[in-house]
C-alpha positions as CSV (number, residue, x, y, z in Angstrom):
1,X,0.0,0.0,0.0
2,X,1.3,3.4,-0.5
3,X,2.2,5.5,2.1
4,X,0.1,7.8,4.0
5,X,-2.9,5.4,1.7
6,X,-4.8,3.8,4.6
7,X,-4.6,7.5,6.9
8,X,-6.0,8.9,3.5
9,X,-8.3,6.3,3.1
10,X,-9.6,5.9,6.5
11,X,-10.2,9.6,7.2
12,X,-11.5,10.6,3.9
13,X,-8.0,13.0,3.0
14,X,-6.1,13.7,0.0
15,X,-3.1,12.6,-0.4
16,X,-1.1,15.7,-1.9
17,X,2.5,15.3,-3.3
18,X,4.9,17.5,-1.4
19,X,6.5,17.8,-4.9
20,X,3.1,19.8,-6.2
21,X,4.3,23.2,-6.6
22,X,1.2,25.7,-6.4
23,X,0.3,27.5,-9.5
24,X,-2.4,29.8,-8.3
25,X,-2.9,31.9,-5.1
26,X,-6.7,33.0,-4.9
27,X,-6.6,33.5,-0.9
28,X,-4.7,36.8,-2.1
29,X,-7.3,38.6,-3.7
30,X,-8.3,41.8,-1.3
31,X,-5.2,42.0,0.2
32,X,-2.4,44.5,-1.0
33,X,-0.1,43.7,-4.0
34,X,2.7,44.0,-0.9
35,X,1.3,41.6,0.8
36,X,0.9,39.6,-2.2
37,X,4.7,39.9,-3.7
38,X,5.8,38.6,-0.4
39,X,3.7,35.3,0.0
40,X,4.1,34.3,-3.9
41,X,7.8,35.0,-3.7
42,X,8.2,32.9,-0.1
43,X,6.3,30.3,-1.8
44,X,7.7,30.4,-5.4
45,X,10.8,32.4,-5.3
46,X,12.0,31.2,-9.0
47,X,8.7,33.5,-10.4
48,X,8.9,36.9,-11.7
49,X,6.0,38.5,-9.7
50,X,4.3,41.3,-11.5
51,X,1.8,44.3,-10.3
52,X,-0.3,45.6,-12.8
53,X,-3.4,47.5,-13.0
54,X,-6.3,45.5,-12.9
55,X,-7.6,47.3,-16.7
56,X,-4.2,47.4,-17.9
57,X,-3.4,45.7,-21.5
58,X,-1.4,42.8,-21.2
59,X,-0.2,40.2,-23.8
60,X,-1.5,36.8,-23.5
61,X,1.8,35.0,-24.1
62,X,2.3,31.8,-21.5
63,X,5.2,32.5,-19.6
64,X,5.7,29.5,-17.2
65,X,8.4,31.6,-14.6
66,X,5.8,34.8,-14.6
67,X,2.8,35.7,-12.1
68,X,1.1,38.5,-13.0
69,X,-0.7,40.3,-9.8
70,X,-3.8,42.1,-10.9
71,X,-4.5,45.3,-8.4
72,X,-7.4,47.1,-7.9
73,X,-7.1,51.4,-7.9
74,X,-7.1,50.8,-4.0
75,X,-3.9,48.4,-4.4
76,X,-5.9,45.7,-3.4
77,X,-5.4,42.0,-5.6
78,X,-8.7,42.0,-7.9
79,X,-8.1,38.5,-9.3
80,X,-6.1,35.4,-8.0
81,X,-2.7,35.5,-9.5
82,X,-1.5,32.3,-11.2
83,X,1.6,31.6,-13.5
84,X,1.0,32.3,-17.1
């Protein structure tokens, strides 16, 4: 059996490979682009982390090492940032 299968099993979990690297943060919406820089950058420091105005133009290229961090005109995350 594979490990950590019968606690998952038994008590209903998920069984989530410490190896999983997060690709999206939507806790962070409300809270200041700051705020948000700091927890995406503890949690993925390889990314490019970038603020940008919530109506700004942007291009739609796929970059895999960028997170683009939507802000409100309060400073305030309007979106959940993911990597794209």
């Amino acid at each position: 059996m594979e490990r950590g299968g019968a606690a998952a099993a038994a008590g209903g979990g998920v069984v989530v490979s410490p190896s999983a690297a997060k690709d999206s943060w939507p806790e962070l919406v409300g809270v200041s682009s700051e705020a948000a820089k700091t927890k995406i950058g503890e949690e993925r420091p390889e990314l490019d982390v970038q603020v940008v105005p919530a109506d700004a133009f942007v291009t739609t290229d796929y970059n895999a090492g960028r997170v683009r961090v939507f802000v409100d005109s309060d400073d305030k995350v309007a979106r959940p940032p993911k990597i794209g």
